[in-house]
N, C-alpha and C positions, 0 to 999 in steps of 0.2 A: 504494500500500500504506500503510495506516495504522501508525504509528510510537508504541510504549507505552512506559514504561519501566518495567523490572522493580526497584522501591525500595520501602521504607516509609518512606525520610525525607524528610519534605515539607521541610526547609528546603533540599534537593539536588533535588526536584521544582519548586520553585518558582521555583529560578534557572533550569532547562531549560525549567518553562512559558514564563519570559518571550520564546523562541527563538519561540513562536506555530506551532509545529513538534510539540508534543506530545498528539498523539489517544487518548489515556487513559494509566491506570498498573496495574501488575498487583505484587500484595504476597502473601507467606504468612507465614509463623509463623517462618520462619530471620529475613527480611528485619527483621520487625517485631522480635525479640528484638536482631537487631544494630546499631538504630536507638537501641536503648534507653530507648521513649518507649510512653504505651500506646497499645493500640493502636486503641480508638476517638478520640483525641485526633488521635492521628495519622491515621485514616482523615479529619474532620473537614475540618483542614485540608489534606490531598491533594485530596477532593472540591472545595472550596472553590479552587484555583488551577487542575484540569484537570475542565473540565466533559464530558469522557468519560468513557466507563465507565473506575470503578475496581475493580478483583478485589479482595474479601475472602476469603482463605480459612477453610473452617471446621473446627474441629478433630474434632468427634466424626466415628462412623463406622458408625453406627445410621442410618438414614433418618430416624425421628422426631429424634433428636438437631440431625445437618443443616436439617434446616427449621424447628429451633427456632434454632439457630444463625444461620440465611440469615435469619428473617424480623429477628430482632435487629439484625442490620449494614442490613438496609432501612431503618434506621431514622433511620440515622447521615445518609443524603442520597438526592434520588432517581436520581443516577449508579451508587450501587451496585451494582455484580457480585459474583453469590456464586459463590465458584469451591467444587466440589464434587471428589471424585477420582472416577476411571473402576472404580467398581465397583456391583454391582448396586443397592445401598441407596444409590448416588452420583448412578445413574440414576433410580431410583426419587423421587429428594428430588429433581432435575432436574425431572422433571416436575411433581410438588407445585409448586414456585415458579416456575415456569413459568407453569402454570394460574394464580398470582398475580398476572403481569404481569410478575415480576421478571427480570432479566439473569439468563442462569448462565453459569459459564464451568466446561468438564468440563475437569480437568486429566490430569494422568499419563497421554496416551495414546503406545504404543508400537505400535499396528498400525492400518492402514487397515480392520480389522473393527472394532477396539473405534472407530475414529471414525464408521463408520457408526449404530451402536446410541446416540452420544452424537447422531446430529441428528435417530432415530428419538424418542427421548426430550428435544429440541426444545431442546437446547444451543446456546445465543445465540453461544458461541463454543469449538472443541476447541483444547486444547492439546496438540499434538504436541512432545516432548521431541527436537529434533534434534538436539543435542549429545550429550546420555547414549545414542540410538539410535548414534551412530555411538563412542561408545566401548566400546558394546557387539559392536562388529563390524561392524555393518550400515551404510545406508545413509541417514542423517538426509533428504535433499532428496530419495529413493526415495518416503520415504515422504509425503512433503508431494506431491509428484506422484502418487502413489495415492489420497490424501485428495481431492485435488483431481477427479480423474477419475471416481470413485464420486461423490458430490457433484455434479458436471455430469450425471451420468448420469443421476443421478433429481431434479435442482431442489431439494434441500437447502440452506438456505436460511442454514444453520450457519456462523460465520465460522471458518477458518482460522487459529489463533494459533499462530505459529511460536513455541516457547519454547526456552528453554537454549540460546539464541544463542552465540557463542563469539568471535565477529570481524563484521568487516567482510563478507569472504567469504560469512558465512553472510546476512546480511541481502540482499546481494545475490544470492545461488542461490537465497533463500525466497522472493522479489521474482520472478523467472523460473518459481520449478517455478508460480507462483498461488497464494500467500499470503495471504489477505485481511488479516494481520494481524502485523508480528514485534513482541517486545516482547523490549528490552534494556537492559541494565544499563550505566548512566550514561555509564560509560568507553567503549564503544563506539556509542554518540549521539552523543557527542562527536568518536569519530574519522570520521563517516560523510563531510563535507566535507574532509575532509584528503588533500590531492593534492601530493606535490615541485612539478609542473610548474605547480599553480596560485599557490603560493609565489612559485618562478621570473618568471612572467610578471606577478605583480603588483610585484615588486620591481625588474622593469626595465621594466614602464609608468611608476613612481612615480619612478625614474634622470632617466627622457627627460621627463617635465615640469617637473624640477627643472631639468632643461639649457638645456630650453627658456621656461624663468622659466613657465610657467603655473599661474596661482590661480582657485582659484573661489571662494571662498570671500572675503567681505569683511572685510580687516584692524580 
């Protein structure tokens, strides 16, 4: 499963690129305004340290709007993803820059119908909101296991973006339901290696060659 991270601040992307662990980044307009930086400067150097796709998202909500908006941020690098929202004129602009060559990413999906009409409309990647799905009542990894099943059904060729991540937890059940893709926020990229018993065992490997005088390393 490919591993995004959900930021607009390249100087907090840059230090996770160097991990060689980071397969793009996914930003909107909350990220970018808490970054407090603008935000093509900032998409700039984001494109510039992870050479996957980056989500831009775009603000209007007009179709023509959208794909004056998507072709703008195409312009910023050729990693560019325009993330569009899951609504008809979302779809509509989907297509348009599609037919350009360009990345979309459909965002706000909350059911396995609206992801089907985002890969009819030839969305390079849907964003399913697991987090807000399941504080809504329902069932966030239900629905990545439905995306996923309609999707095999007919060879949709759409990537799966798990969004609104919340843990660890979650990156591992979006990894099982067949996620092609989770994208998370800094502090849990960080926790994804974090294990007691790998702590544990490296601190009493590291005991017993101290006991047993052994170096490798030349003084």
């Amino acid at each position: 499963m490919k591993l995004f991270i959900d930021s607009a601040d390249p100087k907090e992307i840059e230090e996770l690129a160097g991990t060689g662990l980071v397969d793009g980044v996914t930003t909107n307009p909350s990220l970018a305004a808490k970054a407090g930086l603008d935000v093509f400067e900032s998409l700039k150097r984001i494109c510039a340290a992870v050479p996957g796709p980056i989500s831009a998202e775009v603000l209007a909500t007009d179709t023509a709007g959208m794909i004056a908006e998507g072709e703008r941020y195409a312009k910023v690098a050729k990693n560019i993803t325009i993330k569009v929202p899951l609504t008809w004129d979302g779809l509509k602009a989907c297509r348009s820059l599609r037919d350009q060559g360009l990345m979309v990413n459909v965002t706000l999906c909350f059911s396995p119908v609206q992801a089907m009409m985002a890969a009819k409309a030839g969305a390079t990647f849907i964003s399913p909101f697991i987090g807000r799905v399941d504080d809504a009542g329902e069932d966030g990894m239900q629905l990545i296991r439905d995306i996923r099943q309609i999707y095999d059904n007919y060879d949709f060729r759409t990537e799966i973006l798990a969004a609104s991540i919340r843990s660890v937890s979650h990156v591992r059940e979006s990894a099982l339901a067949g996620a092609d893709v989770a994208t998370l926020p800094p502090n849990i990229f960080k926790q994804l290696v974090n294990h007691p018993l790998t702590d544990k065992g490296l601190a009493a490997f590291l005991a017993d060659a101290k006991k047993a005088n052994i170096r490798i390393r030349e003084e």
